[in-house]
Backbone as ProteinMPNN parsed JSONL, in Angstrom:
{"seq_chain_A": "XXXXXXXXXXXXXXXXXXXXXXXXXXXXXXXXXXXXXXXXXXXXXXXXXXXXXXXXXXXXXXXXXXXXXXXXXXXXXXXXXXXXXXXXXXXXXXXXXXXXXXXXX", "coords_chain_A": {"N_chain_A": [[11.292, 2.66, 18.865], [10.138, 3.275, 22.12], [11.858, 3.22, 25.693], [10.096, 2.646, 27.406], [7.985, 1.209, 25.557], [9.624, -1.09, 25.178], [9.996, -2.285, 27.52], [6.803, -2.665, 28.351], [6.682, -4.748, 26.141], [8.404, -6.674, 26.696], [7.118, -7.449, 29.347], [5.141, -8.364, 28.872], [5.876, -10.641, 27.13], [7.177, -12.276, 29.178], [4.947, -13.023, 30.621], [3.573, -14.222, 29.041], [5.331, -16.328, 28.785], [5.038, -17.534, 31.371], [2.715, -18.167, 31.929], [2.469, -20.211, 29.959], [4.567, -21.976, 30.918], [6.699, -22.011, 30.336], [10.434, -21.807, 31.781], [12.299, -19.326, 32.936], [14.845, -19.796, 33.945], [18.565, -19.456, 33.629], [19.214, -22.717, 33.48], [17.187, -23.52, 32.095], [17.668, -22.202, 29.555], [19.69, -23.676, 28.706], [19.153, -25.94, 27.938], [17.381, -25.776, 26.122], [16.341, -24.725, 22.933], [18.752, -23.175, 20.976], [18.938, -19.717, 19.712], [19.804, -19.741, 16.595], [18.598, -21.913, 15.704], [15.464, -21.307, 16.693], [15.293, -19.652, 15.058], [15.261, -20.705, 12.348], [13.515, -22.247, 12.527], [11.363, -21.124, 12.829], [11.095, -19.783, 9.942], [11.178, -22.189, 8.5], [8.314, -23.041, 9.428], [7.233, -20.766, 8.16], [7.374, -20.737, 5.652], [6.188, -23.148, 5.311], [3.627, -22.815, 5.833], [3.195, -21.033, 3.343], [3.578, -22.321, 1.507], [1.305, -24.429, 2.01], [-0.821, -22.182, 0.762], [-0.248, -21.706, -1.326], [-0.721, -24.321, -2.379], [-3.292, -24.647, -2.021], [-4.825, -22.226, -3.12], [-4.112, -23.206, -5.864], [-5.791, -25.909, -6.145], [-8.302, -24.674, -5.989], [-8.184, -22.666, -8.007], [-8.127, -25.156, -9.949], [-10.31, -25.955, -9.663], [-11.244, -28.1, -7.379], [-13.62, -29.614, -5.807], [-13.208, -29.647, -2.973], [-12.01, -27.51, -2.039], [-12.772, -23.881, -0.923], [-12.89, -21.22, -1.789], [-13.426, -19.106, 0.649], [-11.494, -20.772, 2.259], [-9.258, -20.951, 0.645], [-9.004, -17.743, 0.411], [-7.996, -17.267, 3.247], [-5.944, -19.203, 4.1], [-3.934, -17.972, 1.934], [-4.062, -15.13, 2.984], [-2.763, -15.427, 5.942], [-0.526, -16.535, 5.164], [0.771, -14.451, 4.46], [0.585, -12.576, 6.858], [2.718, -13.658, 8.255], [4.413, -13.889, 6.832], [5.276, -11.231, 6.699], [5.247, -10.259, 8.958], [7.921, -12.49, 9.699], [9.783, -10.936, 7.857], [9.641, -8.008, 9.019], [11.121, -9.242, 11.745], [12.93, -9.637, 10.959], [13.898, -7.614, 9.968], [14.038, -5.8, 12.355], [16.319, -6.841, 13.075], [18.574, -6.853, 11.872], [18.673, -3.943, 12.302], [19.453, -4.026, 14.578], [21.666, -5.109, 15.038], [23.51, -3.394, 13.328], [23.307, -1.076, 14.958], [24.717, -1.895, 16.958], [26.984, -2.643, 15.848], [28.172, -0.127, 15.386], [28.615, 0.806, 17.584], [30.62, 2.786, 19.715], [34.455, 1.677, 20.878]], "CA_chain_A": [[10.533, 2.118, 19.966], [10.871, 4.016, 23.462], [12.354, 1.902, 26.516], [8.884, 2.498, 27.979], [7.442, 0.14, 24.986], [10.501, -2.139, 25.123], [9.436, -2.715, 28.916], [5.793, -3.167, 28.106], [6.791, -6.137, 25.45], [8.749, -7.141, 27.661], [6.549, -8.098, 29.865], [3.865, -9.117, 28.225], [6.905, -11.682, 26.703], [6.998, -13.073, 30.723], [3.512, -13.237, 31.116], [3.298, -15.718, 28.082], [5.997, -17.55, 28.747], [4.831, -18.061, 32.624], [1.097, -18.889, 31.018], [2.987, -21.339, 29.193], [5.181, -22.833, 31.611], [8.283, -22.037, 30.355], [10.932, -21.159, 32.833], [13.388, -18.402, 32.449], [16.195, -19.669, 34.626], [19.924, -20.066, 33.257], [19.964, -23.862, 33.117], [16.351, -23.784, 31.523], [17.868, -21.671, 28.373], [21.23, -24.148, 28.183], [18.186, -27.17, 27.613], [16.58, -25.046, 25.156], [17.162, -24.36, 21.403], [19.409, -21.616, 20.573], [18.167, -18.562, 19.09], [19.303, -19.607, 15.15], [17.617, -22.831, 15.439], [14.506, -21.139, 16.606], [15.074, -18.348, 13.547], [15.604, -21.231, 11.408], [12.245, -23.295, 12.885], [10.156, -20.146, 12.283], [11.506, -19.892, 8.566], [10.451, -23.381, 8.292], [6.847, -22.614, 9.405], [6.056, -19.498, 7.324], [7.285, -21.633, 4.507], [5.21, -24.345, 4.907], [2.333, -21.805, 5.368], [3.065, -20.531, 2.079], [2.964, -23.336, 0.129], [0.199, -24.982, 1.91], [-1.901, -21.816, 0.442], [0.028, -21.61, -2.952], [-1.696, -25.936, -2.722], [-5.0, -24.921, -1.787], [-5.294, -21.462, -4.823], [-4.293, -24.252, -6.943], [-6.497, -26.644, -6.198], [-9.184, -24.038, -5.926], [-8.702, -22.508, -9.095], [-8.202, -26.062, -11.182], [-11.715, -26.632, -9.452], [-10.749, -28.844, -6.761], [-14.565, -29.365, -4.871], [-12.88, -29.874, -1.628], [-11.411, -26.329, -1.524], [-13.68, -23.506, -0.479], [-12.804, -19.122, -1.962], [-12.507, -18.681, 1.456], [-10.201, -21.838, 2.62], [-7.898, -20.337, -0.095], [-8.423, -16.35, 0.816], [-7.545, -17.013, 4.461], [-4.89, -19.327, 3.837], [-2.948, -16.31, 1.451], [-3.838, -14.031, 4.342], [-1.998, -16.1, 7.071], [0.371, -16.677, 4.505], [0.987, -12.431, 3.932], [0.705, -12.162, 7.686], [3.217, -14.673, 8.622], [5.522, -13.368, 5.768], [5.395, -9.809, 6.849], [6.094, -10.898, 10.517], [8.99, -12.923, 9.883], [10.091, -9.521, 7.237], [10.096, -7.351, 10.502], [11.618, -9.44, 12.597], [14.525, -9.586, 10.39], [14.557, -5.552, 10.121], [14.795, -5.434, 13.294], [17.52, -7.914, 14.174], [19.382, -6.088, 11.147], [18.763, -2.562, 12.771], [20.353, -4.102, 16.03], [22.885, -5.339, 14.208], [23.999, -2.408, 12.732], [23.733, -0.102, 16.015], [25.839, -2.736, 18.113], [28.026, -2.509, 15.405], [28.446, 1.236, 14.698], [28.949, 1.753, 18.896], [32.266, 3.064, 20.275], [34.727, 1.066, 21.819]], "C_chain_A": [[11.119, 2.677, 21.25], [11.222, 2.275, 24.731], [10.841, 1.829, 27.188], [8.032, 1.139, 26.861], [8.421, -1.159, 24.739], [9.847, -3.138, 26.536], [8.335, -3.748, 28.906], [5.9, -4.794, 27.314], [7.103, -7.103, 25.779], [7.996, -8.207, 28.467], [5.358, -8.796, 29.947], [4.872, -10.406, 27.295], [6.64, -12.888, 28.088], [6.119, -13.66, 30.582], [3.165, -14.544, 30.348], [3.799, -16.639, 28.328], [5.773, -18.13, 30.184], [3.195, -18.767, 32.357], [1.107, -20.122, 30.08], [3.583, -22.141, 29.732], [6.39, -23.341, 31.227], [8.973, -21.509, 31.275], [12.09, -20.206, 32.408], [14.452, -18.355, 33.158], [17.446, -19.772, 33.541], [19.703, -21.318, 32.509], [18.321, -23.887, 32.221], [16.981, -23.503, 29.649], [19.17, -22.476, 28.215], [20.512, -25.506, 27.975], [17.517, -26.849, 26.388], [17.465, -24.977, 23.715], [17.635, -23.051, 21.298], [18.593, -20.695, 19.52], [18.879, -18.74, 17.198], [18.248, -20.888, 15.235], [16.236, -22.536, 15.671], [13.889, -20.524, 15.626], [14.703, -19.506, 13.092], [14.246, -22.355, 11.472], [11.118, -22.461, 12.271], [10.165, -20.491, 11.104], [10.763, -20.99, 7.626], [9.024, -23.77, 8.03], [6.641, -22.033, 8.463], [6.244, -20.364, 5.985], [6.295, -22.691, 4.34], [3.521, -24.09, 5.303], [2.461, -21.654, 4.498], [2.963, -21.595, 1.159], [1.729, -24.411, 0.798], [-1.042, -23.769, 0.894], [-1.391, -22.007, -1.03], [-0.826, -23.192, -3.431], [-2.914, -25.269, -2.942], [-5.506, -23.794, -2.538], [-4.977, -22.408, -6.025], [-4.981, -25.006, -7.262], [-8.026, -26.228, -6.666], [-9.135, -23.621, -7.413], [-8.998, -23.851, -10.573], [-9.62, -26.438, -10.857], [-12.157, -27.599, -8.935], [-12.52, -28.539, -6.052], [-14.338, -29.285, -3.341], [-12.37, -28.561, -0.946], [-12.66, -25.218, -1.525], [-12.781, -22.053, -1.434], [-12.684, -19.058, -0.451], [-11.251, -19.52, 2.269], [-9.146, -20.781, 1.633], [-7.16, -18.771, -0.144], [-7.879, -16.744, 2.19], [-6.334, -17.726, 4.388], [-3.693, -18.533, 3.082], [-2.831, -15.673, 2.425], [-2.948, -14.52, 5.354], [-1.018, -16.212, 6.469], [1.364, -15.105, 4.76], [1.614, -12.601, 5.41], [2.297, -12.868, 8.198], [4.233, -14.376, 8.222], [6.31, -11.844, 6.173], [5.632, -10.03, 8.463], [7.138, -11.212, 10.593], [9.942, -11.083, 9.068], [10.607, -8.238, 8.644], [11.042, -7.491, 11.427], [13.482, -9.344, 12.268], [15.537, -8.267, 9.996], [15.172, -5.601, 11.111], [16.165, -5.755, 14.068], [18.967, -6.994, 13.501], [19.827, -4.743, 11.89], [19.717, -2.55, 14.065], [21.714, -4.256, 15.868], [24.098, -4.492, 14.291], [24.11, -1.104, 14.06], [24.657, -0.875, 16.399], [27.132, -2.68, 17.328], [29.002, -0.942, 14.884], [29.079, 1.715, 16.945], [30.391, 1.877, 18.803], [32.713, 2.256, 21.263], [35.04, 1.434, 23.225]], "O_chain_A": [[12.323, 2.613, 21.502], [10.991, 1.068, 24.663], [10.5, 0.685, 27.489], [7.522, 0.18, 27.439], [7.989, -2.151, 24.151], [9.4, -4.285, 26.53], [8.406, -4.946, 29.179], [5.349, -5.799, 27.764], [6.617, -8.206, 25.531], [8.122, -9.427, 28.374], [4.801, -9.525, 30.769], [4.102, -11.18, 26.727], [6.097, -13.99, 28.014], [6.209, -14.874, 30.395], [2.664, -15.577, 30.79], [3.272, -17.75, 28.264], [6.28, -19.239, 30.35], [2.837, -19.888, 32.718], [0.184, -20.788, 29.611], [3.406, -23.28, 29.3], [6.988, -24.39, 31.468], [8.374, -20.606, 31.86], [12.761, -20.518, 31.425], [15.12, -17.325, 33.244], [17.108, -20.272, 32.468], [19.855, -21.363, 31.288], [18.547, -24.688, 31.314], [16.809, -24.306, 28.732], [19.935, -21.886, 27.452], [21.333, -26.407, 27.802], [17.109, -27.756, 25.663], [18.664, -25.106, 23.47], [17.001, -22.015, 21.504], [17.764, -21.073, 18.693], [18.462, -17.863, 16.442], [17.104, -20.742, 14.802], [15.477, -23.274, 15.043], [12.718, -20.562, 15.25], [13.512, -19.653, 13.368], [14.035, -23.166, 10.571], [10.235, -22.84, 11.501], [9.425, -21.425, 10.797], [10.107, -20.88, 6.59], [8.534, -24.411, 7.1], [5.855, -22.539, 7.662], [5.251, -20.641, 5.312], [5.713, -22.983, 3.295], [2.552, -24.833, 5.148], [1.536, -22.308, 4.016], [2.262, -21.615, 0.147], [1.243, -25.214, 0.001], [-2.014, -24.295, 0.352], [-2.167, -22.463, -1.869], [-1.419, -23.306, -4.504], [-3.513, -25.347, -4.015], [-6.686, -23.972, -2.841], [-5.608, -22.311, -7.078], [-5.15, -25.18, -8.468], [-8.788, -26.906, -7.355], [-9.975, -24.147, -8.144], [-9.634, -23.731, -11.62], [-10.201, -27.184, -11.645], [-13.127, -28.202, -9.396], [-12.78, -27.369, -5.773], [-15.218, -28.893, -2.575], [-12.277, -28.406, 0.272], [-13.647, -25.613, -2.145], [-11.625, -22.438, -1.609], [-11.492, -18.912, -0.183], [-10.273, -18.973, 2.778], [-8.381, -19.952, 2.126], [-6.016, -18.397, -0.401], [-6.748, -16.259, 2.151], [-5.377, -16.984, 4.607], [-2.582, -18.477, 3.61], [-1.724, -15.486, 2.928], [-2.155, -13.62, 5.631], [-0.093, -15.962, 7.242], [2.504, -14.991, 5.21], [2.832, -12.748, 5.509], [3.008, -11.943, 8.587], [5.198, -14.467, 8.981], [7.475, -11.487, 6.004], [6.767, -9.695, 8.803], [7.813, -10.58, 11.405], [10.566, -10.3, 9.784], [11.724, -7.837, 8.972], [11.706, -6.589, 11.938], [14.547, -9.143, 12.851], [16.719, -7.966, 9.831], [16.396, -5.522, 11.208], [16.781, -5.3, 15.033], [19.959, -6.593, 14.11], [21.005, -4.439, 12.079], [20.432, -1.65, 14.507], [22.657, -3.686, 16.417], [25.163, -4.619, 14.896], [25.02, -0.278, 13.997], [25.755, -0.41, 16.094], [28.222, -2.667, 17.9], [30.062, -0.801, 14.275], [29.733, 2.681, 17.34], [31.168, 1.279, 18.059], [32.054, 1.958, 22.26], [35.303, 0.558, 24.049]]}, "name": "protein", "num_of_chains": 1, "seq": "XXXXXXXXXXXXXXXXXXXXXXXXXXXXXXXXXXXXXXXXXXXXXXXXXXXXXXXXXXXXXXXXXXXXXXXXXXXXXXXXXXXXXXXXXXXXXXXXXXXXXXXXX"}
């Protein structure tokens, strides 16, 4: 990723979080949850995406009338997506990792 698309993410990061009405001072981020508890909140989520769809192909295939073919494809899909998101994020944290740790002192 060039620093030109680091920038861009960047600030399209701001933009959300000022559209949101989070603040990005100091004492805002020492009120805030630390960065594992937020890993560890995500984690939480995609999980409980994944087994809401692994519920609702179950239900669907035992022949549950309440579940729909597509309730149960889009739930997998959000599932995948969600999965393969968190997957990334964890490359990349790795990849950072591993430079910060390979620099010279």
């Amino acid at each position: 990723m060039s620093d030109m698309q680091i920038q861009q993410v960047l600030a399209q990061m701001r933009a959300m979080a000022q559209s949101v009405g989070l603040d990005e001072t100091p004492a805002a981020a020492t009120r805030g949850t630390e960065f594992g508890q937020l890993l560890k909140n995500a984690l939480a989520e995609v999980n409980n995406t994944m087994q809401t769809s692994q519920d609702l192909t179950t239900r669907f295939v035992a022949g549950d009338e309440n579940v729909s073919l597509s309730q149960a494809v889009i739930a997998m899909q959000k599932a995948s997506l969600e999965f393969e998101a968190v997957s990334q994020v964890r490359n990349r944290l790795l990849a950072a990792y591993q430079e910060i740790m390979n620099m010279p002192l």
